[in-house]
C-alpha positions as a LaTeX table, in Angstrom:
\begin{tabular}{lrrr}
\hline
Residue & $x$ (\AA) & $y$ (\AA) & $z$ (\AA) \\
\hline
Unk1 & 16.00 & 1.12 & 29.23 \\
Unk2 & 13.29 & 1.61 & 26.50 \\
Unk3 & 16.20 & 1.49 & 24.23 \\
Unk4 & 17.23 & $-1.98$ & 25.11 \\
Unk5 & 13.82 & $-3.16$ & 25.40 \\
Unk6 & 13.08 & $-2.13$ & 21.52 \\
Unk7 & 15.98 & $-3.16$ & 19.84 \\
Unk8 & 15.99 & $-6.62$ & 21.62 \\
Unk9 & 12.42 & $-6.94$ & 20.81 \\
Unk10 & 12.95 & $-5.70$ & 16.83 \\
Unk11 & 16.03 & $-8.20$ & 16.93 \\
Unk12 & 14.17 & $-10.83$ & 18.07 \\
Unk13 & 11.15 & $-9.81$ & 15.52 \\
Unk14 & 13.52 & $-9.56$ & 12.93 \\
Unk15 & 15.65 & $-12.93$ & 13.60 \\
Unk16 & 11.98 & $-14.87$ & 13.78 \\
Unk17 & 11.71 & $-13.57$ & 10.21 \\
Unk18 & 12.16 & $-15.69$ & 6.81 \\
Unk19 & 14.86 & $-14.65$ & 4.54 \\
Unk20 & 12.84 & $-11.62$ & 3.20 \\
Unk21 & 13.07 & $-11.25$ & $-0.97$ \\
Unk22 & 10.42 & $-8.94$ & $-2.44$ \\
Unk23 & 9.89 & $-5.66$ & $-4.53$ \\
Unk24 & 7.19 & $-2.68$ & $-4.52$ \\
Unk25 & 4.44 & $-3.61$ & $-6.35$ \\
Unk26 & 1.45 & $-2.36$ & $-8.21$ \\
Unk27 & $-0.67$ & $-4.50$ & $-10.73$ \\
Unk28 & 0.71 & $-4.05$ & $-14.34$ \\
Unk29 & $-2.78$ & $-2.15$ & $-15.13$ \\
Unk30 & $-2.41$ & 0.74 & $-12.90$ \\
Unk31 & $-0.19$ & 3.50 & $-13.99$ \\
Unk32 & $-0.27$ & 4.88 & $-10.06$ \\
Unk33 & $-1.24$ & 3.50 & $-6.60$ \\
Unk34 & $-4.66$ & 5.17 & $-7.23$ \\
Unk35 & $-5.57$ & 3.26 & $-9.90$ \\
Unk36 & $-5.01$ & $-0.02$ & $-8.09$ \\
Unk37 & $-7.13$ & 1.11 & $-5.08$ \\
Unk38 & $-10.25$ & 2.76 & $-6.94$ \\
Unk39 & $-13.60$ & 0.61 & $-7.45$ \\
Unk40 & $-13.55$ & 0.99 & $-11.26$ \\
Unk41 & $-9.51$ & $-0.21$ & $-12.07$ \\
Unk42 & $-8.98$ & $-2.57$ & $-8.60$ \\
Unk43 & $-8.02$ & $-5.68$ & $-11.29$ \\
Unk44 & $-7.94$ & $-9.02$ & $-8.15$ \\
Unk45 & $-7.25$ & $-11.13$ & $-11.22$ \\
Unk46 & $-3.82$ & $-9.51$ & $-12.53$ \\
Unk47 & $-2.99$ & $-8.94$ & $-9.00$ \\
Unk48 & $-3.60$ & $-12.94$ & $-8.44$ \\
Unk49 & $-1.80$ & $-13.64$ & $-12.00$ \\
Unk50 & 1.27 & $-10.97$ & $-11.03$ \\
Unk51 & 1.92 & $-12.37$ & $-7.20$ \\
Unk52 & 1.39 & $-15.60$ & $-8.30$ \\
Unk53 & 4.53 & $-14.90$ & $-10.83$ \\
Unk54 & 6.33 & $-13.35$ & $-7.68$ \\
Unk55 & 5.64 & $-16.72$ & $-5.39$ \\
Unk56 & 7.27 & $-18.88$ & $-8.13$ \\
Unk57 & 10.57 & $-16.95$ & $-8.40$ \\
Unk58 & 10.49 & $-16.97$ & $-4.09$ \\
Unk59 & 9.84 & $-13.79$ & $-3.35$ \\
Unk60 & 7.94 & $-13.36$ & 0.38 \\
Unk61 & 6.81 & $-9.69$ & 0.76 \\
Unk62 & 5.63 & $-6.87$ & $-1.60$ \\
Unk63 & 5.36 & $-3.27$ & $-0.73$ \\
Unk64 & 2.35 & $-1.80$ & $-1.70$ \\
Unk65 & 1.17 & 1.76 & $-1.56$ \\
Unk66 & $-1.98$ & 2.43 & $-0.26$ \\
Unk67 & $-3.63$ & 6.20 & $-1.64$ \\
Unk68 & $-6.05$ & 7.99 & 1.11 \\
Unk69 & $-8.38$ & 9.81 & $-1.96$ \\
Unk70 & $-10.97$ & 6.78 & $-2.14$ \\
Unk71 & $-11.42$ & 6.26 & 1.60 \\
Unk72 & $-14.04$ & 8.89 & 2.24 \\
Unk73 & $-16.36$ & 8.12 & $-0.44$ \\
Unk74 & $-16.94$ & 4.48 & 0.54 \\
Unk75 & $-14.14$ & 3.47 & 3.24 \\
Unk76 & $-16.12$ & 0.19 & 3.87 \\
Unk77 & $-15.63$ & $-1.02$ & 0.43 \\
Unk78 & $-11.63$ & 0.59 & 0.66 \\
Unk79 & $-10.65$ & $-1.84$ & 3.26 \\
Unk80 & $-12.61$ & $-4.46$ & 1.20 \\
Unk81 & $-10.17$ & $-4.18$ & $-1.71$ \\
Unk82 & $-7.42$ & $-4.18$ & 0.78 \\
Unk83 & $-8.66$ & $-7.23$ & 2.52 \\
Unk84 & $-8.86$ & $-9.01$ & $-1.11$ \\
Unk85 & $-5.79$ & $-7.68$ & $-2.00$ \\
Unk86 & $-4.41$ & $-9.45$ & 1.27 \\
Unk87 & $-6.11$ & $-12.58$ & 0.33 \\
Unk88 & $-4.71$ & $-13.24$ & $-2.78$ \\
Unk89 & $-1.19$ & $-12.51$ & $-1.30$ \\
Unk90 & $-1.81$ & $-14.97$ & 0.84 \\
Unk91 & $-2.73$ & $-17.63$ & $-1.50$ \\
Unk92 & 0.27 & $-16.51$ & $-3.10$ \\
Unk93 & 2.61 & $-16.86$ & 0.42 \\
Unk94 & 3.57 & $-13.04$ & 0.26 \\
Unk95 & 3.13 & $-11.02$ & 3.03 \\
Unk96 & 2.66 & $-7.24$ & 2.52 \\
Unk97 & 4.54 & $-4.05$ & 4.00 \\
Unk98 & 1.61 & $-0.94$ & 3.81 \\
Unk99 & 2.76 & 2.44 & 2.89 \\
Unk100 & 0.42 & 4.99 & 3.49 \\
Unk101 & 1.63 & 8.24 & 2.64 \\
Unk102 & 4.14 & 9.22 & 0.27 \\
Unk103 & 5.12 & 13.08 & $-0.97$ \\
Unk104 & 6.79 & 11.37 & $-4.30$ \\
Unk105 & 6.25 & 12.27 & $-7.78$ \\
Unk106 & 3.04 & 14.43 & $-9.11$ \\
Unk107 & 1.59 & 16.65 & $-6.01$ \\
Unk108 & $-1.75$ & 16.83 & $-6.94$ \\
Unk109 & $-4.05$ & 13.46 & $-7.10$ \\
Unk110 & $-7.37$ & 13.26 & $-8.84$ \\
Unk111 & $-9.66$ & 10.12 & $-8.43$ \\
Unk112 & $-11.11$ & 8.80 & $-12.16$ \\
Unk113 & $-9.17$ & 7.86 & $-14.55$ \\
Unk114 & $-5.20$ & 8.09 & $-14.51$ \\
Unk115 & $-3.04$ & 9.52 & $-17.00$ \\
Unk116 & $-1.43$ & 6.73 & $-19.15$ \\
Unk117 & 2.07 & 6.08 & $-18.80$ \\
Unk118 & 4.79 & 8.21 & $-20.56$ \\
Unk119 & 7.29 & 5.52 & $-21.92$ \\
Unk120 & 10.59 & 5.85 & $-20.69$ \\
Unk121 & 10.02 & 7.95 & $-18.35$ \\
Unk122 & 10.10 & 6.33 & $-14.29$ \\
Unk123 & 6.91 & 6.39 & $-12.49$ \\
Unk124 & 5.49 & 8.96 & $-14.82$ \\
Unk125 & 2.02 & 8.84 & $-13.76$ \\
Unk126 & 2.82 & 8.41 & $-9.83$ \\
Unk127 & 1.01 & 10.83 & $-7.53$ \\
Unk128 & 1.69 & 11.87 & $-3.80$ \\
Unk129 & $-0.31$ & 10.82 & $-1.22$ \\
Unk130 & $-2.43$ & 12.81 & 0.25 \\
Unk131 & $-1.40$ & 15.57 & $-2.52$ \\
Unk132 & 0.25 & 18.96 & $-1.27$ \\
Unk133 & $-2.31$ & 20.84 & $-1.38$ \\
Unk134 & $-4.31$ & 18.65 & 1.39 \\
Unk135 & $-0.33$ & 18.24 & 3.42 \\
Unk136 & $-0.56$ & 22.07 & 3.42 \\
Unk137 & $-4.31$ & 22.55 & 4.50 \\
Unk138 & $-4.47$ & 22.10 & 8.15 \\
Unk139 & $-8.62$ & 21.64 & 8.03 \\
Unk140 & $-7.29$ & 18.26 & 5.70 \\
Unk141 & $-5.37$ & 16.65 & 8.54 \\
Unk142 & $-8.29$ & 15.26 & 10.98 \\
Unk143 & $-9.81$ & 13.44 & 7.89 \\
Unk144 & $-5.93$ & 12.12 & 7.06 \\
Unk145 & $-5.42$ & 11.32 & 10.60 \\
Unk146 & $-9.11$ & 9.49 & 10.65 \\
Unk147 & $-8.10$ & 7.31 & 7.86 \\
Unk148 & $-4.55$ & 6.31 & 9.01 \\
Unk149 & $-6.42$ & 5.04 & 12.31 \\
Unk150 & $-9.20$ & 3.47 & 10.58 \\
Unk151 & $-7.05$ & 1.36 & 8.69 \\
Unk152 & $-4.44$ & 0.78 & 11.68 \\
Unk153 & $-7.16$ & $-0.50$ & 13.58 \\
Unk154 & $-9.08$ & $-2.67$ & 10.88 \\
Unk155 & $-5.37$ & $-4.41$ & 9.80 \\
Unk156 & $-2.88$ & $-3.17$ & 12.79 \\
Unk157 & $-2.85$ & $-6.51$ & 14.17 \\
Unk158 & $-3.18$ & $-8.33$ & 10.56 \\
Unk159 & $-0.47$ & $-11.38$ & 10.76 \\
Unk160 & $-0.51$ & $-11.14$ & 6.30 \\
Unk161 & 1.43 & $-7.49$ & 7.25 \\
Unk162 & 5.04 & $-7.91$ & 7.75 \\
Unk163 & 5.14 & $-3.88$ & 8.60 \\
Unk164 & 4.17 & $-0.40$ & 7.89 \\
Unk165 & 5.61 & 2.36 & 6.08 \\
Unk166 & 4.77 & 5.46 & 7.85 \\
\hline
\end{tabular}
């Protein structure tokens, strides 16, 4: 019965939907989703410039990693760059799917400054969110599980988010 229930409700969901036409996307400035999120490299203007470009060749959505090593420094002014991130994609008529954790690429994240990119080589400065060693530190996962639910419940009901990555 729950079956039925969720896939006519996703159907429905997804038929209500606009032909959806986007990429992943990070600023051109940050060599990792860290860099876009931290205080020092958040860059609102290339973002604005970049899904601005996006909106004019019709794409809709972006997915954009979010990284959990800022939030417990300042989480108040981590949502703010989210919530200015959201605004400009708005202006721009993109809607945004969140990812919030990913195990791909480099295991161990550092905040500061990012490595620079190694050309020609894919996603060469990516790092894993949370990092392994925090994935395989039990005493980590409360402060992991109080960020995913801080920022569920700040932008869970957040009509600019098409859906969340998990």
């Amino acid at each position: 019965m729950l079956t039925q229930w969720t896939e006519s409700r996703s159907c429905k969901w997804y038929a209500d939907q606009p032909f959806l036409f986007g990429a992943n996307f990070i600023p051109s400035t940050a060599v990792n989703q860290l860099e876009m999120w931290q205080a020092e490299t958040f860059a609102a203007v290339t973002i604005r410039r970049e899904l601005q470009y996006a909106n004019r060749i019709g794409m809709n959505v972006m997915r954009v990693y979010l990284h959990n090593l800022d939030w417990p420094y300042n989480a108040e002014a981590f949502v703010q760059r989210i919530k200015t991130y959201l605004n400009i994609a708005a202006e721009s008529k993109i809607k945004t799917l969140f990812v919030l954790f990913d195990d791909c690429w480099h295991p161990s994240p550092q905040l500061g400054p990012q490595p620079m990119p190694v050309p020609n080589s894919h996603n060469s400065g990516w790092v894993q969110s949370p990092g392994t060693y925090l994935v395989n530190d039990e005493g980590s996962w409360p402060p992991l599980l109080a960020y995913l639910e801080n920022i569920l419940h700040v932008f869970g009901q957040d009509d600019r988010i098409i859906a969340w990555d998990l």
